[in-house]
C-alpha positions as CSV (number, residue, x, y, z in Angstrom):
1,X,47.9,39.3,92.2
2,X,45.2,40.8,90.0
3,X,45.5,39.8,86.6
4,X,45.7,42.2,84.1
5,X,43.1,42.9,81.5
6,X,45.2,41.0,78.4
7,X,45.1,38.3,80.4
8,X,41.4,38.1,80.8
9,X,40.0,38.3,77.5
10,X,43.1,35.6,76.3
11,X,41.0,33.8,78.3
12,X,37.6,34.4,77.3
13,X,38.6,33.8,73.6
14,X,39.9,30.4,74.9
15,X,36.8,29.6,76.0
16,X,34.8,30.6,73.3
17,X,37.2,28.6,71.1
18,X,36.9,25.5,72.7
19,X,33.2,26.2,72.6
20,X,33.0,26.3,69.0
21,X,35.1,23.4,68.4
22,X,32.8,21.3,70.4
23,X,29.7,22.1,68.6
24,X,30.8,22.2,65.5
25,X,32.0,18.8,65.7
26,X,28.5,17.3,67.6
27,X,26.9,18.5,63.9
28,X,25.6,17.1,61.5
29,X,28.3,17.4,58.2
30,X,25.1,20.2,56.5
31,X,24.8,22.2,59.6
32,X,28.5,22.3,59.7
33,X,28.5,23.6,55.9
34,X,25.9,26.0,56.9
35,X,27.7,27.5,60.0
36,X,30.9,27.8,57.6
37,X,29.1,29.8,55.2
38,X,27.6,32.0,57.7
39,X,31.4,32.6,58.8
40,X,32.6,33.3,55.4
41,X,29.6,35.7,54.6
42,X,30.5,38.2,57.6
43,X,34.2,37.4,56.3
44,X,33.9,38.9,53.3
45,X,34.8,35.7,51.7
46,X,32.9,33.6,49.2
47,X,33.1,31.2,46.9
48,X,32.5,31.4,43.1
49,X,29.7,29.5,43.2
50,X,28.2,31.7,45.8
51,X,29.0,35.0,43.8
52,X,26.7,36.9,42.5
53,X,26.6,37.5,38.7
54,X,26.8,41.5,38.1
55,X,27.6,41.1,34.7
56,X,25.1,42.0,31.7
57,X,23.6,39.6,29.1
58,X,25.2,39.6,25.3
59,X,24.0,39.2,21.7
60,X,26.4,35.6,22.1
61,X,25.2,34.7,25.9
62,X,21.8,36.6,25.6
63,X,20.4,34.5,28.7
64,X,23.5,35.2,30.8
65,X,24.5,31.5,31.3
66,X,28.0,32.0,31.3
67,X,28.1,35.0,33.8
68,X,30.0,37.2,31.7
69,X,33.1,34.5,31.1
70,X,33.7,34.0,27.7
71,X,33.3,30.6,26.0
72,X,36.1,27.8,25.9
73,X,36.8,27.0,21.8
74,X,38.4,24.2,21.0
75,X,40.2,23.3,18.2
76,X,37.6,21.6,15.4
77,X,34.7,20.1,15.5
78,X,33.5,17.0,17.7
79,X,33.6,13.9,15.1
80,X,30.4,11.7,14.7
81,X,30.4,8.2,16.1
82,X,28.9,5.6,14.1
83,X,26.9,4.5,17.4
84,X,25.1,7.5,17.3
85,X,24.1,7.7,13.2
86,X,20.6,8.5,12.1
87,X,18.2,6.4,11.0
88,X,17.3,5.8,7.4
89,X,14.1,8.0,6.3
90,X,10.7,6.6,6.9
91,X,11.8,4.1,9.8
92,X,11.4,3.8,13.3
93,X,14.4,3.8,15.4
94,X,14.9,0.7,17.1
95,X,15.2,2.3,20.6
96,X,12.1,4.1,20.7
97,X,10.2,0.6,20.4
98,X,12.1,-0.4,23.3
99,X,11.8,2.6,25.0
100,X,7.5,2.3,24.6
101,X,7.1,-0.7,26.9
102,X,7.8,-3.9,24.9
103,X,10.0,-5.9,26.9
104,X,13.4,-7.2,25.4
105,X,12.5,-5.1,22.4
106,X,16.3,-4.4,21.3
107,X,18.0,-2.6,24.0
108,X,20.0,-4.9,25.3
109,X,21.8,-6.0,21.9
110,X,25.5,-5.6,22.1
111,X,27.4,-3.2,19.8
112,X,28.2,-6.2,17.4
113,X,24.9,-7.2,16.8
114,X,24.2,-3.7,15.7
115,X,26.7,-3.6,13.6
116,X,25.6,-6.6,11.6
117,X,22.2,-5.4,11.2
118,X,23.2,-2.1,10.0
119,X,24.8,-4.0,7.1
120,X,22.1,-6.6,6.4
121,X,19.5,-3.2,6.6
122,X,22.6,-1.5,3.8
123,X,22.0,-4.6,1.8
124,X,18.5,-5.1,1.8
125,X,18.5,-1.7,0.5
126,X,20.2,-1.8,-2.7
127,X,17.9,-4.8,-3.2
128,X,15.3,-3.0,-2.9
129,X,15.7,-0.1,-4.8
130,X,17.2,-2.0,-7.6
131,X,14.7,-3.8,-7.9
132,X,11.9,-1.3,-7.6
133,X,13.1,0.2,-10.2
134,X,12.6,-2.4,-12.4
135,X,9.2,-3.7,-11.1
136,X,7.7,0.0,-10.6
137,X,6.5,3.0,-12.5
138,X,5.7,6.7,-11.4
139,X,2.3,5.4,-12.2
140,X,1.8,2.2,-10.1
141,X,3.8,4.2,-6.9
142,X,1.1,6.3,-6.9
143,X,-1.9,4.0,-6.9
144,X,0.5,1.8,-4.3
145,X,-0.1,5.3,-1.5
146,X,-3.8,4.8,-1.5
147,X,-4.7,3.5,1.5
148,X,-9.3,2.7,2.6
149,X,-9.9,5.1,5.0
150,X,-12.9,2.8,5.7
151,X,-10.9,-0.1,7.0
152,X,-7.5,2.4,8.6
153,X,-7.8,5.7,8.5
154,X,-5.7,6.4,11.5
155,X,-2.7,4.7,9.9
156,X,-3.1,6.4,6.3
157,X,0.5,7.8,6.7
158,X,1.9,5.0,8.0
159,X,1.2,2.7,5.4
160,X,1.9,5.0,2.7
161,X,5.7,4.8,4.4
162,X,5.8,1.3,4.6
163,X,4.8,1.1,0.8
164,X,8.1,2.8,-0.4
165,X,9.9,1.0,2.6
166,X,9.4,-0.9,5.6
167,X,10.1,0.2,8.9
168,X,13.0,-0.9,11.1
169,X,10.4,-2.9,13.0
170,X,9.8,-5.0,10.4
171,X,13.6,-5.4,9.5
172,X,14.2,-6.5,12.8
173,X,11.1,-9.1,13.3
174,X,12.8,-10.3,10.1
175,X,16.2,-10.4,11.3
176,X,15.0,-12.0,14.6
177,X,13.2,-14.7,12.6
178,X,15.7,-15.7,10.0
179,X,18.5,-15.8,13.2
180,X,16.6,-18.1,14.9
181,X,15.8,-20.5,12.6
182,X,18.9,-21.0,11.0
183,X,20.2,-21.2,14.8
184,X,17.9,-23.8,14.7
185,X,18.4,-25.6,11.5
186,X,14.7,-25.2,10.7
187,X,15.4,-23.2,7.4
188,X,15.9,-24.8,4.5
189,X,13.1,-23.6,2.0
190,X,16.0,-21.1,0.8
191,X,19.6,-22.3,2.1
192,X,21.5,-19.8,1.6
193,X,19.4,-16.5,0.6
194,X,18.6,-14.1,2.9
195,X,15.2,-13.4,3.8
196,X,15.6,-9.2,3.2
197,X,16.7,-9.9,-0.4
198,X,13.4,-12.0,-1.2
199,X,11.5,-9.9,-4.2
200,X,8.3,-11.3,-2.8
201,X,8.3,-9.8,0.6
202,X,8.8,-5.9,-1.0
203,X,5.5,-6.7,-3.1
204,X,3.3,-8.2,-0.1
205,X,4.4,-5.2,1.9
206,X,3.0,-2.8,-1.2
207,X,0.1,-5.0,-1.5
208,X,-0.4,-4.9,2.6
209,X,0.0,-1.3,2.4
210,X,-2.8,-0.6,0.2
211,X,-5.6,-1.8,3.1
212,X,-7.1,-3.7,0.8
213,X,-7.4,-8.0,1.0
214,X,-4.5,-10.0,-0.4
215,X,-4.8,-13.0,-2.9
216,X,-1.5,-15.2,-3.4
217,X,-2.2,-16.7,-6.9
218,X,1.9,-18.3,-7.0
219,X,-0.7,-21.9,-6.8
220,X,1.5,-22.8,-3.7
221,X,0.9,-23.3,0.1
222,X,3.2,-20.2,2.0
223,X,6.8,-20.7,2.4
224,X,9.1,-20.1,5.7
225,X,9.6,-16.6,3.9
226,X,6.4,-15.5,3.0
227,X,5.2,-16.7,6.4
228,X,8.1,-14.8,7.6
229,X,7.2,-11.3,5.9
230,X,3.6,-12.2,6.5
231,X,4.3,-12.1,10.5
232,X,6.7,-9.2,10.4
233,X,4.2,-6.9,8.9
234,X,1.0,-8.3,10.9
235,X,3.7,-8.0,14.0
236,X,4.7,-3.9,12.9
237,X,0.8,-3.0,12.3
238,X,0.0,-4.5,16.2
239,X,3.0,-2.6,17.3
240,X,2.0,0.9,15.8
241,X,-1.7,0.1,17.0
242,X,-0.6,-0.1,20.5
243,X,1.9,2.9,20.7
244,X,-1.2,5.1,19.1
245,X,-3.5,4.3,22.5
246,X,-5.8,1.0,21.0
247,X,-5.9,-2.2,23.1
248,X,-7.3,-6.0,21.9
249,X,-9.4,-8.5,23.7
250,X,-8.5,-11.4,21.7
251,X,-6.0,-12.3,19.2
252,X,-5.1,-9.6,16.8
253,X,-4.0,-12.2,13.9
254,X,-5.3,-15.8,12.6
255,X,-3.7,-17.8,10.7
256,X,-5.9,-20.7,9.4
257,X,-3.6,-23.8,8.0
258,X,-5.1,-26.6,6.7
259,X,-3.0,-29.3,9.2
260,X,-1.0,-30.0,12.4
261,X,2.2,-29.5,10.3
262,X,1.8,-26.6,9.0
263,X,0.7,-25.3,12.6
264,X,3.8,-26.4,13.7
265,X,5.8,-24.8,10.9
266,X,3.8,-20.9,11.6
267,X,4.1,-21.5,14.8
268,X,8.0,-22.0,14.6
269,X,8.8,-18.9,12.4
270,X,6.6,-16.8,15.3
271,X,8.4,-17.8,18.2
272,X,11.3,-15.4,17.9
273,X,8.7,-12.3,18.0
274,X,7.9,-13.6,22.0
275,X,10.8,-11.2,22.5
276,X,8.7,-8.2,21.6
277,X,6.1,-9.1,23.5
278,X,4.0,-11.4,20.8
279,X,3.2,-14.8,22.3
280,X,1.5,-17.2,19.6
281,X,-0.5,-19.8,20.3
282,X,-0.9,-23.0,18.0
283,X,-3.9,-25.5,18.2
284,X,-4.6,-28.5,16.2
285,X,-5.7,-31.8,16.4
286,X,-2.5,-33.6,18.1
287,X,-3.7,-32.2,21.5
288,X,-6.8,-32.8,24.0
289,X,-9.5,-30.7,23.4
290,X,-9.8,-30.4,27.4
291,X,-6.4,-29.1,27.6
292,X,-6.7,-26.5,25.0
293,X,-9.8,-25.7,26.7
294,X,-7.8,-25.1,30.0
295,X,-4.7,-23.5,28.5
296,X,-6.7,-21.0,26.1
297,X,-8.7,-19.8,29.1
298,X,-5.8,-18.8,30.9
299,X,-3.5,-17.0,28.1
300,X,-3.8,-14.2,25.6
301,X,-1.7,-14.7,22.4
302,X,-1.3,-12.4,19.9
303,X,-1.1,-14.0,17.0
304,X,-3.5,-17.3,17.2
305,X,-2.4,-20.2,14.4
306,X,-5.1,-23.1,14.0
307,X,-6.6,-25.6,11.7
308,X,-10.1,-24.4,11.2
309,X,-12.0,-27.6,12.5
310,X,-10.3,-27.3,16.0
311,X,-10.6,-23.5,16.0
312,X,-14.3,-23.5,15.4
313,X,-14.6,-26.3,18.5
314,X,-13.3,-24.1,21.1
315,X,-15.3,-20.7,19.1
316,X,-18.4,-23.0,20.4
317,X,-17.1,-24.1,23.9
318,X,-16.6,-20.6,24.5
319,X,-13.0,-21.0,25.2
320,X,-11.4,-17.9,22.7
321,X,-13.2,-15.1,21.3
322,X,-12.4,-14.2,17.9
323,X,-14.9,-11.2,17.3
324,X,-12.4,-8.8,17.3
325,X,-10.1,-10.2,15.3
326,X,-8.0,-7.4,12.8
327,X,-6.0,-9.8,10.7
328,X,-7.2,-13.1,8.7
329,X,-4.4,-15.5,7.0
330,X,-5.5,-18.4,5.1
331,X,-2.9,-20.8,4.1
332,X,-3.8,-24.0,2.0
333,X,-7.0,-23.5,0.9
334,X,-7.4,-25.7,-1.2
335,X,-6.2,-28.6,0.8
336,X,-8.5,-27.3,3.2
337,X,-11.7,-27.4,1.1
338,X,-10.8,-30.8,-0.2
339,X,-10.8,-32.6,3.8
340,X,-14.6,-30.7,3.8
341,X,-13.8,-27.7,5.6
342,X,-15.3,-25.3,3.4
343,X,-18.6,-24.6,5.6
344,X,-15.8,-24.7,8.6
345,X,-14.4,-21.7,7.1
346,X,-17.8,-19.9,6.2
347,X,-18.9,-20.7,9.7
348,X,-15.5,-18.7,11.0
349,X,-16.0,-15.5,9.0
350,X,-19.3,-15.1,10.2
351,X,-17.9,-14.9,13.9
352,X,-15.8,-11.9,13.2
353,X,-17.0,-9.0,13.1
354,X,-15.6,-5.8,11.4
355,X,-13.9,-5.9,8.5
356,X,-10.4,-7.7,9.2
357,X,-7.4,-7.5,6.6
358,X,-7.7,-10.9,4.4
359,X,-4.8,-12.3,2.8
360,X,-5.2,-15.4,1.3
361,X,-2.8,-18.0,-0.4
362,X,-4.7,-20.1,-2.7
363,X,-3.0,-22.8,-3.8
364,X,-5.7,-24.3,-6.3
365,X,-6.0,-22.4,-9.3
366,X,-9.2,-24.7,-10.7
367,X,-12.4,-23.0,-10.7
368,X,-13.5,-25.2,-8.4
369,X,-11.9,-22.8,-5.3
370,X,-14.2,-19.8,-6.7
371,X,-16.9,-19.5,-4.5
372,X,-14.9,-20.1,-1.2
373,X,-13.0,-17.5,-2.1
374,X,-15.9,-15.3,-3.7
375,X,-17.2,-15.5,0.0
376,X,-14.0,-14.9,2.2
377,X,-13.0,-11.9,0.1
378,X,-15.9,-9.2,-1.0
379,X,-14.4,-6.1,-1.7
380,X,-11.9,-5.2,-3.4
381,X,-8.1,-6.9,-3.8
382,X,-4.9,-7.0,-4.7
383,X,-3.6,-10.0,-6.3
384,X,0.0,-10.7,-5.5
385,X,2.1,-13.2,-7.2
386,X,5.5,-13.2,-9.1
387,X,4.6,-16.3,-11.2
388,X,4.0,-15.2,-14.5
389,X,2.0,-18.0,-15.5
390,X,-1.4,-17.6,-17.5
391,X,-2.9,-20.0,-14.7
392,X,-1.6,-17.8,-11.9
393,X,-2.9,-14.3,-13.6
394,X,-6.1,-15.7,-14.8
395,X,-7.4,-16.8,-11.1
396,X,-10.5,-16.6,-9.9
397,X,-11.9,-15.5,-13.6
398,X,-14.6,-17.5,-15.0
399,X,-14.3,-18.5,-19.1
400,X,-17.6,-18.6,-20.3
401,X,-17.5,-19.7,-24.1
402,X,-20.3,-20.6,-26.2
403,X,-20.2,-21.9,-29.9
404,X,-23.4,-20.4,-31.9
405,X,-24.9,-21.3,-34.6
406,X,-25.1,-17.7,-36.3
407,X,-24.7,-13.7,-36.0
408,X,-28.0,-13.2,-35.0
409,X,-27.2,-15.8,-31.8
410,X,-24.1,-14.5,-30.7
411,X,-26.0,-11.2,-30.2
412,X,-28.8,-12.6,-28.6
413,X,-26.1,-14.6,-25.8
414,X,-24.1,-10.7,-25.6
415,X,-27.1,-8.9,-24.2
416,X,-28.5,-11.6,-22.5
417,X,-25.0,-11.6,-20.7
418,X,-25.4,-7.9,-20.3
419,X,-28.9,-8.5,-18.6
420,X,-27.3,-10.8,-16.2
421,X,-24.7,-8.7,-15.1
422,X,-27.1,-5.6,-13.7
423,X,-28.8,-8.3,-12.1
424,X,-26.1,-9.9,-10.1
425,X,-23.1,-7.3,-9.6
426,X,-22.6,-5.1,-7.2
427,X,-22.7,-1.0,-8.1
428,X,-18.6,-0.9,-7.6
429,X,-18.6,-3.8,-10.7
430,X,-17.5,-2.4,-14.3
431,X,-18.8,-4.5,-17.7
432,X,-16.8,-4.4,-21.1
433,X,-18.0,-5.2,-24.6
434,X,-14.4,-5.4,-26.6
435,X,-15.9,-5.1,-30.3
436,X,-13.8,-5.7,-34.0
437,X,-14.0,-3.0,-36.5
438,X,-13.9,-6.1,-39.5
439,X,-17.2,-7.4,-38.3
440,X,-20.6,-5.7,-38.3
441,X,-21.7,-5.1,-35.3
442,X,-24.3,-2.6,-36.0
443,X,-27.3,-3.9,-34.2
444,X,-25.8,-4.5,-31.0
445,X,-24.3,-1.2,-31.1
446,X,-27.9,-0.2,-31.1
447,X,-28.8,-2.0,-28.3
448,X,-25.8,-1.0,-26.4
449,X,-26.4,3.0,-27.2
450,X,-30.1,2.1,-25.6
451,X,-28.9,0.7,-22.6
452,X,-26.7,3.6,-21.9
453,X,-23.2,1.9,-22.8
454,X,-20.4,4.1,-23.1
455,X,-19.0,3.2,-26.8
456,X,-15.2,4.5,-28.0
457,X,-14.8,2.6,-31.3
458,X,-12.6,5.3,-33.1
459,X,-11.3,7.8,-30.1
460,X,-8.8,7.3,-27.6
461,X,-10.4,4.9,-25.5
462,X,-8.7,6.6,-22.2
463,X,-12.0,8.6,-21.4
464,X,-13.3,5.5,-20.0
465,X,-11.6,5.9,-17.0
466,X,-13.1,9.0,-16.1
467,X,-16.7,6.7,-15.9
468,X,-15.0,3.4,-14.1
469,X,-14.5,5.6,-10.9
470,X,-18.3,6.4,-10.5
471,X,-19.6,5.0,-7.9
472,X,-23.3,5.8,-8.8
473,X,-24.1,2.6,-11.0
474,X,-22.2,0.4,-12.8
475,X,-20.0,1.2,-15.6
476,X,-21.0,-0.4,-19.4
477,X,-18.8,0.4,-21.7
478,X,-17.6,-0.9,-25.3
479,X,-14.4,-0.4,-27.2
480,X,-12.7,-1.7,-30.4
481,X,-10.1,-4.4,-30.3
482,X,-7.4,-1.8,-31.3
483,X,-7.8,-0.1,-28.2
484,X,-7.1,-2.7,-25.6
485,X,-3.6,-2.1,-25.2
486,X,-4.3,1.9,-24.4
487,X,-7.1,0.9,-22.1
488,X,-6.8,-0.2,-18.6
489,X,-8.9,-3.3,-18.7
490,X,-8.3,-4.1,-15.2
491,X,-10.6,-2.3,-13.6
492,X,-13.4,-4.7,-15.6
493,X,-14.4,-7.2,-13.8
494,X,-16.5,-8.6,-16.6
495,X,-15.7,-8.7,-20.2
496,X,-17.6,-10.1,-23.6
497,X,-16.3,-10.5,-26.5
498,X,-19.0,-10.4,-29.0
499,X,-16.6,-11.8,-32.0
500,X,-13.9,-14.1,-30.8
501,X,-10.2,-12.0,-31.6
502,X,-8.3,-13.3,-34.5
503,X,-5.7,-15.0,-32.4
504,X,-5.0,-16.5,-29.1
505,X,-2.8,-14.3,-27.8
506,X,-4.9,-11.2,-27.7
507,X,-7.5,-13.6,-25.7
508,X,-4.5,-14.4,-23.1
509,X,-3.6,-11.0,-23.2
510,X,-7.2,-9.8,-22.2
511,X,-7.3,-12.7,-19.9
512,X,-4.4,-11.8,-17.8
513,X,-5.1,-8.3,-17.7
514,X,-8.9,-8.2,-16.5
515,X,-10.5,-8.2,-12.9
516,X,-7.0,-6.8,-11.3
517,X,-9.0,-5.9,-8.4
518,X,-12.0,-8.6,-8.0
519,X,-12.6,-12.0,-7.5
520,X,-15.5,-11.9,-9.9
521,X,-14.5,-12.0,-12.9
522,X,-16.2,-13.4,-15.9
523,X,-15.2,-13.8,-19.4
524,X,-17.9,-14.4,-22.0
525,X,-16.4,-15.1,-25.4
526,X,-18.9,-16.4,-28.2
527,X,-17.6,-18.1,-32.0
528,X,-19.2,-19.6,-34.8
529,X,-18.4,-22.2,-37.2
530,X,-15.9,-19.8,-38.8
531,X,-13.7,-19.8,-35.6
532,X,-12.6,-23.5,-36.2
533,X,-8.9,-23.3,-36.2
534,X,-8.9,-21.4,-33.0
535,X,-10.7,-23.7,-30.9
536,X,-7.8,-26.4,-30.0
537,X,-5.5,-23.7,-28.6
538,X,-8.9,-22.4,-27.2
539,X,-9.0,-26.0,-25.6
540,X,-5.7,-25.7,-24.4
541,X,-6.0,-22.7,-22.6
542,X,-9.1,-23.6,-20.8
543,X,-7.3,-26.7,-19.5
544,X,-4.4,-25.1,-18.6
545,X,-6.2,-22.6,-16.2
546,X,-8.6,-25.7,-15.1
547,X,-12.0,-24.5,-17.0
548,X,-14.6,-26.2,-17.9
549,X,-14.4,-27.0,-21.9
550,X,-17.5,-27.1,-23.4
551,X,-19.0,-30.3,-25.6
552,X,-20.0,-27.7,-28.2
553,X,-16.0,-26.3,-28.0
554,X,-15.2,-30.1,-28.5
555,X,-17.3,-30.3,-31.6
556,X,-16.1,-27.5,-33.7
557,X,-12.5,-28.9,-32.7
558,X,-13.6,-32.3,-33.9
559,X,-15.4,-30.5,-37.1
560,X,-11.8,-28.6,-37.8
561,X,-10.0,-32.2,-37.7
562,X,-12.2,-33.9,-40.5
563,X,-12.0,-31.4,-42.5
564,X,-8.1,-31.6,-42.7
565,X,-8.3,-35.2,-43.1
């Protein structure tokens, strides 16, 4: 029986569905995707994915993202998370230092450990600005944003930020620090203070700021904290260095100390920073030259902390290289030159080259320390201390006084110490003659005039300041007694006083507030026989701040006695 035509193509579509089943099924799960989209396309069907968009852009959707469908509102706005709050001004986020290669930097701290920092950062705060605005005027923030563009001038900004605060670097180097040693039991200089509310750590970072070299004049080795702050902001400047491109063959930071315990104690309050990828090394005495030898060879630290004696042995064997070093700590100086280390030290400077950042904490306030330091730092400084103590202010200043024998001496000895000083100082260095109105002083107002001294007897004395900033020569300049307290006096590093004040205080007073910005100051102060009953507190001062007191001081002192008997 023929079969019918029905029949035949039931059969055909049979076979072709069997044929599709099969193949479909021996494919791969994309091809099969494919061959179901080709289906769908001569279907007519698609999916809304696969439509096209036919609709026209909108003032609201003017890049046609949503395809014509209007936007989904919901019913307020999305709160903000604490997690995801903004950094104070002026400080760098925490995850971007993580995010720039350092390993462990802080992006694996748990949500707690945020937390507690965010409140230790609140505190430290208030502290702050309490307590700049006690310490600080309009005037002094702005002389705290200049920053030598000879010594940084690719981190001008930077510094300037760090002056009014410090960056959340630093916070956390100091958070890491203080953490680990009282984890440790290692801190007890301050039981019980935290090291963010210390007032000296917001003045060194001012200070560091400025680019200019640091003297300590508290007449103290450094303490866990100031070693602390000292690290964190040596730590932050190798940090920004880095992220701007620069690299370091040797160690970026030495700390000179003056013995193996006090390597032992820097050493300690550094560890914690091996997190951010600052590995110290310490060297000293207690270990074999040989292995030091070996181990420095084969590492480079970061920060380098050594006595100077061991340090220089290795400089000669060729073991570190400390050419290139950007940051110079000296801790115990005095203790230091006293064990004979003095040349030590002289012989270390001259194997860096550059210009390194100097800070220096001199715990011997005799004159005796005055050329060491005169040689480690040359230009100019900022002294940093929060001892107001007239042998802490008057560091480093020299207290020439001379008894003569009449008028005509004393100005004789005031332009022989005129002649001295254009022979010695430097162009940068600034002379001041401080004269009294009640004495005559005619003839060495002459002389003055003839060596072109800048005189202000009866005018505001603040046109001086226009000449201190010239760079062209040295500045010699005279003003009357009256004027001292108008007159910024600090920028002198030398000062004569022709006819000794009336009383002691204004001497202390012009003592304490000289040579700000110099090591080199010098103050010549000459009497007579009628200056008897100011020559024991004379004496006393000089003692005080470790000066020499002259025999012919001692005599008029002796004179003054007999004649009250």
């Amino acid at each position: 029986m023929v079969k019918g035509e029905d029949a035949v193509i039931r059969k055909k579509n049979k076979k072709l569905r069997k044929k599709n089943n099969s193949s479909s099924s021996s494919v791969s799960a994309k091809v099969a995707a494919f061959i179901a989209a080709k289906k769908r396309r001569k279907a007519g069907k698609r999916r809304m994915c696969q439509g096209m968009c036919f609709s026209l852009p909108t003032p609201e959707d003017p890049f046609n993202d949503r395809g014509g469908k209007e936007e989904i509102k919901t019913k307020g706005p999305k709160k903000e998370t604490h997690s995801k709050s903004k950094p104070i001004d002026g400080m760098v986020s925490l995850n971007e230092k993580s995010a720039d290669g350092k390993k462990g930097a802080v992006g694996g701290r748990n949500n707690a450990q945020e937390m507690h920092d965010l409140q230790r950062e609140k505190e430290f705060v208030k502290a702050n600005n309490d307590l700049g605005q006690k310490r600080i005027s309009n005037s002094e923030r702005k002389k705290l944003k200049v920053t030598e563009m000879s010594r940084h001038p690719s981190t001008q900004r930077h510094d300037c930020d760090i002056s009014e605060f410090p960056s959340k670097f630093v916070f956390w180097c100091l958070n890491s620090i203080e953490n680990a040693l009282r984890h440790g039991d290692a801190y007890t200089d301050g039981e019980g203070n935290s090291f963010f509310l210390n007032p000296w750590g917001l003045e060194f970072l001012k200070s560091y700021s400025t680019g200019k070299d640091l003297m300590e004049t508290s007449g103290t080795s450094a303490t866990t904290e100031q070693i602390a702050w000292t690290v964190s902001g040596a730590a932050d400047t190798l940090d920004r260095k880095e992220r701007e491109g620069l690299s370091f063959a040797g160690p970026f930071l030495l700390f000179l100390v003056p013995s193996q315990e006090k390597a032992v104690q820097v050493r300690t309050v550094c560890k914690p920073l091996k997190s951010v990828g600052i590995h110290t090394v310490s060297i000293h005495p207690g270990a074999s030259l040989d292995h030091q030898i070996q181990g420095m060879k084969t590492c480079e630290p970061e920060f380098l902390v050594s006595t100077p004696e061991r340090l220089l042995e290795l400089v000669s064997a060729n073991a570190i290289d400390i050419s290139g070093i950007s940051m110079l700590v000296i801790d115990g100086l005095n203790e230091t030159c006293n064990a004979g280390h003095t040349d030590t030290l002289k012989s270390i400077k001259k194997c860096i080259s550059g210009n390194p950042h100097v800070v220096i904490f001199n715990d011997c306030l005799s004159h005796i320390s005055v050329p060491v330091v005169q040689y480690l730092l040359t230009g100019s400084i900022c002294r940093l201390s929060l001892n107001n103590s007239i042998t802490s202010l008057s560091s480093c200043i020299i207290q020439s006084v001379k008894v003569c024998a009449s008028e005509e001496d004393k100005v004789i000895e005031s332009v022989k110490a005129l002649g001295r000083f254009q022979r010695s100082r430097s162009q940068k260095s600034n002379l001041l003659y401080i004269l009294r109105k009640d004495v005559k002083c005619h003839k060495l107002l002459k002389i003055l005039k003839s060596k072109g001294c800048s005189i202000s007897l009866d005018s505001d004395s603040a046109s001086l300041n226009d000449s201190v900033d010239s760079d062209s020569k040295p500045v010699v300049s005279a003003i009357a007694l009256d004027h001292i307290s108008t007159t910024d006096i600090g920028t002198y590093d030398v000062v004569i006083l022709p006819n000794f004040v009336p009383s002691i205080d204004t001497y202390v007073h012009i003592l304490t507030k000289m040579a700000r910005q110099s090591v080199n100051g010098v103050l010549y102060s000459f009497l007579t026989n009628r200056d008897t009953e100011l020559a024991s507190p004379l004496i006393t001062v000089l003692e005080q701040c470790g000066q020499e007191v002259p025999q012919t001081l001692q005599d008029l002192h002796h004179s003054s006695n007999m004649v009250e008997d």
